[in-house]
C-alpha positions in Angstrom: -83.1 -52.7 39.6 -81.4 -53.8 43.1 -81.9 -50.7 45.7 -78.8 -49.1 47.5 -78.2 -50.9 50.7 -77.9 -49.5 53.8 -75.1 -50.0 56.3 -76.0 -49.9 59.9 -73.5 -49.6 63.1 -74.8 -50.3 66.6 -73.1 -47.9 68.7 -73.1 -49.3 72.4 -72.8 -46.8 75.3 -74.6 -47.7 78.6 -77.4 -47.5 79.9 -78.0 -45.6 76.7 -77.1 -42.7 74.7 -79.5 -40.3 76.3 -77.7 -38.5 78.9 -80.2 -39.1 81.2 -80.9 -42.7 80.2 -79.7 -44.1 84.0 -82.8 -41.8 85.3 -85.3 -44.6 83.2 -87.1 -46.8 84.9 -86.3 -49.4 82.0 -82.7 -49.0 83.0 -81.3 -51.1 86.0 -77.9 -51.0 87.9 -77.7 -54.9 87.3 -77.5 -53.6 83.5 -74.8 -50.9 84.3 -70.9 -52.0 83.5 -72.1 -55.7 82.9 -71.0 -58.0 80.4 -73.7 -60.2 80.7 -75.9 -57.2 79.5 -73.3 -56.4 76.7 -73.4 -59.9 75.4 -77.5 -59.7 74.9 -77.3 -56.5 73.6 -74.4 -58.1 70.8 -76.4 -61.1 70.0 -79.3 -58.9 69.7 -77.4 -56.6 66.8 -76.5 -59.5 65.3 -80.0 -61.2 64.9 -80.9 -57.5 63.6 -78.3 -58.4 61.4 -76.4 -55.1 61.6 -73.0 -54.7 59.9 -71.4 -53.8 63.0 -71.2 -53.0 66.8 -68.9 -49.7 67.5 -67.3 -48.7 71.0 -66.0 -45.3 71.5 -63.5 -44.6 74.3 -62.8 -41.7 76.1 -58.9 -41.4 78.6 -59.4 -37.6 79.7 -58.8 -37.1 82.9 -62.3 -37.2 85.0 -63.0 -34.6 88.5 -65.1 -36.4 90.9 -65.6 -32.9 92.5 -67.3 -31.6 89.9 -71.1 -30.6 90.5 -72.3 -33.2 87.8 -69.9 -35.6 88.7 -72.9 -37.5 90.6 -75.5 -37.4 87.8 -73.0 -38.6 85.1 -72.9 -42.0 83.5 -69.3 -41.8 83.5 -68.1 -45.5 83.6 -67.1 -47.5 80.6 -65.1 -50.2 79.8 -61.8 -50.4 78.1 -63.2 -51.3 74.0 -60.7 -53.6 73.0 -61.5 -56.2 75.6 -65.0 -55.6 75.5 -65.1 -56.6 71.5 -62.3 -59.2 72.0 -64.9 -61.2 74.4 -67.8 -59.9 72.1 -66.2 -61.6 69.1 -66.3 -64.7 70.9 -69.9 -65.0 71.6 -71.1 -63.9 67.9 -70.5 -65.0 64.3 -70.8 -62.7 61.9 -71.5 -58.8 63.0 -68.3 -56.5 62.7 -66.5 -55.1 65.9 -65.0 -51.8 65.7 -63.3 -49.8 68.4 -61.9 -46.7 69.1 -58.0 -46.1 69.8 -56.5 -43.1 69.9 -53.2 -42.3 67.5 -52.3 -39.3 70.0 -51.7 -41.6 72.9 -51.0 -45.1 71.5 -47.8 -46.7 69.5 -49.0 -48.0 66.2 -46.9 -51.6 66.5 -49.3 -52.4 69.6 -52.2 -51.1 68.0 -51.4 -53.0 65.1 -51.0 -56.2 66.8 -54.4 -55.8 68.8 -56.4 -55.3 65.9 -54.7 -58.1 63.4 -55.2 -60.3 66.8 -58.7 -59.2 66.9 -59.4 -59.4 63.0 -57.3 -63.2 63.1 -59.4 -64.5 65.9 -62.9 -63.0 65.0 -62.5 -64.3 61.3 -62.1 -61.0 59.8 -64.5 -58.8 61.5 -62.7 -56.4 63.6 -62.9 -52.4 62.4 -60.0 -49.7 63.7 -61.7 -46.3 64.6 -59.0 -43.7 64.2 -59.0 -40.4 66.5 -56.9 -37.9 67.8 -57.2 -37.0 71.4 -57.7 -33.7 72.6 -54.8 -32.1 75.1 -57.3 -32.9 78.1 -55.6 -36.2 77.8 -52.1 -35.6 77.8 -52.7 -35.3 82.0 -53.2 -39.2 81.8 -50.3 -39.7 79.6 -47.6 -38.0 80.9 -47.5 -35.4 77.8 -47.0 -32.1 77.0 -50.4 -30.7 75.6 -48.9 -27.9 73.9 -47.4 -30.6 71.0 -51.0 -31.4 70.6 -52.4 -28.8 68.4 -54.9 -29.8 65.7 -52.4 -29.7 62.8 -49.4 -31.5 65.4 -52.1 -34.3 66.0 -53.3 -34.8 62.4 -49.7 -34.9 60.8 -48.8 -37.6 63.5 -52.3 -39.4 62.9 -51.2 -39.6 58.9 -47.6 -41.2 59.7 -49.2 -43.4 62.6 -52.1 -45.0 60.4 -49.3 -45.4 57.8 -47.3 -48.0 59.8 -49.7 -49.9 60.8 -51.1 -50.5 57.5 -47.5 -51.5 56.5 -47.5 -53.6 59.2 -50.6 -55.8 58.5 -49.2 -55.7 54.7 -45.8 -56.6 55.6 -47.2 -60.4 55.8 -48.7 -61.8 52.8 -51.9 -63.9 53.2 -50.3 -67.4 52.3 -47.2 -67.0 54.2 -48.0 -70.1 56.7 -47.0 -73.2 54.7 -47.4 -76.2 57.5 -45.6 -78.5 55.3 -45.0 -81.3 57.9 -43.0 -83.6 55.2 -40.7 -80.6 53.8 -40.2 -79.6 56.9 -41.1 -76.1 56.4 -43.5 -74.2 58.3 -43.6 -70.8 56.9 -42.7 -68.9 53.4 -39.7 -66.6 53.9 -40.5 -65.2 50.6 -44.1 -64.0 52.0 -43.0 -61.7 54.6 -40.6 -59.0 55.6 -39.2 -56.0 58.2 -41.0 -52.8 57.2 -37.8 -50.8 58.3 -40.0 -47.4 58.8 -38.1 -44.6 59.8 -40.4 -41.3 59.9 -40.5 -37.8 61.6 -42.7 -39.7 64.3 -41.8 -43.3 64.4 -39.1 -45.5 63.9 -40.7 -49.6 63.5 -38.8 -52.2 62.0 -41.6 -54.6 62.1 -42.9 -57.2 61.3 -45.3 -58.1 63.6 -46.0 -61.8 64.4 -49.7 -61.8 63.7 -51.1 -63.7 59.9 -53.8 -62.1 58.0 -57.4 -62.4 58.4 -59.9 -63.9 55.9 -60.6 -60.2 55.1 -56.9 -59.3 55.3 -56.7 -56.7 58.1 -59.1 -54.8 60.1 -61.3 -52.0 58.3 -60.0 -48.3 58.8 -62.7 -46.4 60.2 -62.6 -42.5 61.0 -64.6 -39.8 63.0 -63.5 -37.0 62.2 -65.0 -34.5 60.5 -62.7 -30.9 60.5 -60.7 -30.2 57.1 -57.8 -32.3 58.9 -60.0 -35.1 59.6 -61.8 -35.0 55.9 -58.0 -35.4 55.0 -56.7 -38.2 56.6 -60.1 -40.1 56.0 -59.8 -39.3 52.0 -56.4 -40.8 52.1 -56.6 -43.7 54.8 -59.9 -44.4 55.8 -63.0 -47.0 55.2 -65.5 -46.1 57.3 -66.1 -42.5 58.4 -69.0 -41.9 61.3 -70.3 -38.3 61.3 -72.6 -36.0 62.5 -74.8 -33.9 60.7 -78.3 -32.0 61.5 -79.7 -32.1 58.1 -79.7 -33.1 55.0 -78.4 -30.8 52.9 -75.1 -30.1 55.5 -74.6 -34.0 55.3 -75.2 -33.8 51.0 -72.3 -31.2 51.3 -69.8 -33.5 53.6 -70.5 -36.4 51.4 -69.6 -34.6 48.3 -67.0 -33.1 49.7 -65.0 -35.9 51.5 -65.8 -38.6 48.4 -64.6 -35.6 46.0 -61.2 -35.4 47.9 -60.9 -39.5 47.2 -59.6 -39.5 43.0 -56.4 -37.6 44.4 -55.6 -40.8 46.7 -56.4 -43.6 43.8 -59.4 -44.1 45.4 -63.3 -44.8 44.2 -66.7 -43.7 45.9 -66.9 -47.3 46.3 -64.0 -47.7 48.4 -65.5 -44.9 51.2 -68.8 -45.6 53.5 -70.1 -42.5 54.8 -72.3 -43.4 57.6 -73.7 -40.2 59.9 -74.9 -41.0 63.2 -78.7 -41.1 64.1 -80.6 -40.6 67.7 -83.7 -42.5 67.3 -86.8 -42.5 69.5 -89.3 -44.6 68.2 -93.0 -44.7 69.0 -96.1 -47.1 67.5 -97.2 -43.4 66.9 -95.9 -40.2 66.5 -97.4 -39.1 69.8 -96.2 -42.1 71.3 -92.6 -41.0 70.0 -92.8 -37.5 71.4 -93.7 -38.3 74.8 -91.1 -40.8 74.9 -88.8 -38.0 73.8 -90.0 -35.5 76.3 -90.1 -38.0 79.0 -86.2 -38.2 78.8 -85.9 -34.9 78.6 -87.8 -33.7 81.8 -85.2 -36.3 83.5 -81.8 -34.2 82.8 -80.3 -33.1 85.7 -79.0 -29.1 84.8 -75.5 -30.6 86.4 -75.2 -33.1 83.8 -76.9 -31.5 81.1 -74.6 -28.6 81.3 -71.6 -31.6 81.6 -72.8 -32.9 78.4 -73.0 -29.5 76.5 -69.2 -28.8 78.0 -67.7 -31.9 76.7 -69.1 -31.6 73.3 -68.8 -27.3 72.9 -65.0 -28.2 74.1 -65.2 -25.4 77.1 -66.8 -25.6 80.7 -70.0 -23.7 80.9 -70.7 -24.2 84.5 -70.3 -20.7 85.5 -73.0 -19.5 83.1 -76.5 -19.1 83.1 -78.8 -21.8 82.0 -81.3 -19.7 80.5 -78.6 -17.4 78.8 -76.4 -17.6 75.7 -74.3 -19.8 74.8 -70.8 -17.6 75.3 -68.4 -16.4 72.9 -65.4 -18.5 72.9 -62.5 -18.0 70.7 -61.7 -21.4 68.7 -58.4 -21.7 70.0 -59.4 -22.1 73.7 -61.5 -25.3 72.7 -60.1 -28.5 74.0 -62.1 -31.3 72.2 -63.3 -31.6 68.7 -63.4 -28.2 66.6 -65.8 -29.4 64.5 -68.1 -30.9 66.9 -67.9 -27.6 68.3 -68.8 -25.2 65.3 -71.9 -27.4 65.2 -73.3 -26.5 68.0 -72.4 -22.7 67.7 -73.9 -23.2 64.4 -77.4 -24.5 66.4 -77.3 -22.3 68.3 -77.4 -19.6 66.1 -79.2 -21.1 63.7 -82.2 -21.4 66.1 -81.2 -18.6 68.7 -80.9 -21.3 71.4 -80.1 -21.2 75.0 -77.4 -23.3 77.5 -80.3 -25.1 78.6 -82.4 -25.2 75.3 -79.0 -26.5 73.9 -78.2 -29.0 75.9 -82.0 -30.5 75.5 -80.9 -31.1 72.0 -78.0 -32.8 72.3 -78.2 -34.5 75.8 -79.0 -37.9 73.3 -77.3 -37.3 70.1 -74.2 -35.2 71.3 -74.7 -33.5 67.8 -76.0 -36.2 66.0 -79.2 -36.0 63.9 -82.1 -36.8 66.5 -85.4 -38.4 65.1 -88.8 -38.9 66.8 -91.6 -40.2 65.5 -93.2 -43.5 64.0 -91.1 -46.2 62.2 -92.5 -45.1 58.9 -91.2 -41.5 59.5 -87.9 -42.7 61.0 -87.3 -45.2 57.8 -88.3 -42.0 55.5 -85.4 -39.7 56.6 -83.2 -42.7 56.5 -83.9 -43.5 52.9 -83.8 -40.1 52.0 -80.5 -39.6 52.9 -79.1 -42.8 51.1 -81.0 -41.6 48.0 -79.6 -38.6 47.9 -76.3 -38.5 48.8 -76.1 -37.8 52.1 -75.3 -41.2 53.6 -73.7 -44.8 53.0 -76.1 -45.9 56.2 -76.1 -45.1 59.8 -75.0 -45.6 62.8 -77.6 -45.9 65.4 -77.7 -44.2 68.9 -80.3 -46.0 70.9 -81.2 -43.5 73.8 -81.4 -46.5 76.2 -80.7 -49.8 76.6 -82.4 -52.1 76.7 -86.0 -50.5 75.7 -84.7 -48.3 73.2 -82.6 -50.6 71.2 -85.3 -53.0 71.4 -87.7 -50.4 70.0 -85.5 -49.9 66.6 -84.8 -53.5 65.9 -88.7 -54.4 66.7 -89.9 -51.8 64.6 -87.5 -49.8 62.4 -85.6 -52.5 60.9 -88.7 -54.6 59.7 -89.6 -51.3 57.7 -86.3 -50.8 55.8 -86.5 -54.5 55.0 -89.7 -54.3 53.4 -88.6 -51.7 51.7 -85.7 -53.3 50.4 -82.9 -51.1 51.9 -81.5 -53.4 54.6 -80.5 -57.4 54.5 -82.6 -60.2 55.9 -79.5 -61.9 56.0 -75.8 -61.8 56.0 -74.2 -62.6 52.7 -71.0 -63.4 54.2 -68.9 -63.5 57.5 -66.2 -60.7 57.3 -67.0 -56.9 57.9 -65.8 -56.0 54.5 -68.3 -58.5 52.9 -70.9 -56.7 55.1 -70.1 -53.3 54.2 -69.4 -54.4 50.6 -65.5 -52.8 50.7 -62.9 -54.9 49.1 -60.5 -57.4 50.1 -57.2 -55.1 50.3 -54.7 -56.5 47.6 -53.3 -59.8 48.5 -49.7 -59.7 48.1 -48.6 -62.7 46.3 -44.6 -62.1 46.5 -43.1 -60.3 49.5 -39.2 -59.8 49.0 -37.2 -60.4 51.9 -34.4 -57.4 52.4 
């Protein structure tokens, strides 16, 4: 009997995912904001043959007077050029980046992304957030339309139009019949007149289909809202869970919501995030582990904690608890936040202890220990409902990336969980989703 297969995502962020990755020594400025480094690191993942390479992004406004300003890795490139010129130096692995439905219009997003998917040859991903209010400072909006519910409802209506924008073109619409003189099929496309509570778009847009027909939907969040809007639009969901059995109760939860929609398990990949630190031994593993740890500057540390608890702890002690703060005062992601008040409690945890144990994964599930031990939890959780596959946070870059694909990815091959090879070219063959319905007859109105 054929095994499961496991679906992996390289998630790039430099010098690493560790928060103080720029502290080790395997980490160089000539690395830092580079995209000769980016391009190795890309044609690395694809000779790892992973399903995909996944950019976040991040428009809140940032202080340069704040204390951890100066121990921050807080530059980053914009994602959509980054994967536009990292689809031209690979040929196969999926691109997927992050843009945000709270400060975006869906008729330019949806023209990036078919551009993207056209000119990769179908291999470009969408990853659909909402922002929190931080970012209305950079956007010239008022933050108090930006509550959770305001954000989702817009995020349903916004994801709408753009996928009635890439379906407003059939995939044989270009005719290039030089002796009939006719170029394209009138017949095979048409305006999408939307007129909503958010957007009016007439469309179409002027971009043809890919050979996977548009970009895969991807989605991060992981609150009731964003289990919704996932269930109904999404593809891909990344997520972030601290053990098994909370990520068995997500999974059946959000591929339970799917029957309502028309949908099938099948047409959902579930794939947490993972932090992994990978040693020839287990000891190996931990010192490595402990190593990055000792690095963390308290400044950034507590910077780190901030951004993910969605309140600035700067003011408190260290070595104390983490405070009480009501829900509504959080400006990030709510449920990124109830998972860390959940740790904490959970393990009676202080600001410092806390931000030990999330200063790599930000919440995601960290592992440590031999490749054997690291391919065990990741089988485990594809067994048993817990995960589609992963998406991998290397700590640093280059060492710690290197470390997985050298020895982590040889053991889920032997095992039979992971490809040796690509058995096509688009992301959708990858991730084994299909080919959204090609539309044989558009009307014209």
């Amino acid at each position: 009997m054929t095994k499961k297969q496991l679906s992996l995502g390289a998630f790039f962020m430099f010098p690493g995912h560790h928060v103080a990755a720029w502290l080790d020594r395997s980490t160089t400025k000539e690395q830092y904001v580079n995209f000769d480094f980016i391009r190795e690191q890309a044609m690395k993942a694809e000779a790892a043959k992973f399903d995909t390479i996944f950019l976040a992004d991040h428009v809140n406004p940032v202080d340069p007077d704040a204390e951890s300003f100066e121990q921050t890795s807080y530059l980053h490139l914009e994602p959509f050029t980054v994967l536009s010129a990292i689809a031209a130096v690979t040929e196969k692995i999926g691109v997927v980046g992050t843009v945000s439905t709270t400060f975006s219009e869906p008729y330019n997003v949806a023209r990036q992304f078919a551009s993207l998917d056209r000119l990769s040859k179908g291999r470009a991903g969408w990853n659909v957030v909402t922002s929190s209010p931080l970012g209305a400072a950079n956007f010239n909006n008022d933050v108090t339309s930006l509550r959770p519910e305001v954000r989702y409802k817009r995020a349903h209506e916004y994801v709408d139009v753009v996928t009635k924008l890439w379906n407003a073109t059939a995939d044989d619409v270009i005719v290039y019949d030089q002796q009939g003189e006719q170029l394209n099929d009138r017949t095979k496309v048409k305006p999408i007149d939307h007129e909503g509570e958010w957007f009016q778009v007439k469309g179409p847009i002027t971009v043809p289909r890919s050979e996977q027909g548009h970009a895969v939907i991807v989605q991060a969040g992981q609150s009731d809202e964003g289990k919704e809007l996932a269930a109904r639009t999404a593809e891909v969901v990344f997520t972030a869970w601290q053990s098994l059995e909370d990520a068995q109760a997500f999974y059946r939860d959000l591929k339970g919501r799917l029957p309502k929609y028309g949908r099938t398990e099948e047409d959902l990949k579930i794939m947490p995030g993972i932090f992994p630190v990978v040693g020839r031994t287990e000891e190996e593993a931990k010192a490595k582990y402990q190593a990055l740890l000792d690095l963390i500057p308290v400044e950034a540390g507590v910077k780190r904690l901030s951004d993910n608890f969605g309140y600035d702890l700067s003011g408190y002690n260290v070595d104390g608890p983490l405070p009480n703060i009501p829900r509504e005062q959080v400006n990030g992601i709510g449920s990124r936040h109830d998972l860390i008040v959940d740790l904490a409690k959970k393990e009676n945890l202080t600001i410092r202890q806390l931000y030990q144990r999330i200063s790599g994964g930000r919440g995601h599930y960290e592992v440590v220990g031999t490749a054997a031990q690291i391919a065990d939890i990741m089988e485990s959780w594809l067994e048993n409902g817990a995960a589609d596959g992963f998406n991998i946070l290397a700590p640093t870059y280059p060492q710690g990336f290197d470390d997985f694909i050298k020895l982590v990815i040889p053991e889920l091959q032997r095992r039979g969980i992971f490809r040796t090879e690509y058995n096509g070219s688009t992301l959708r063959e990858h991730l084994g989703l299909t080919h959204p319905a090609k539309r044989q007859q558009v009307t014209n109105v």
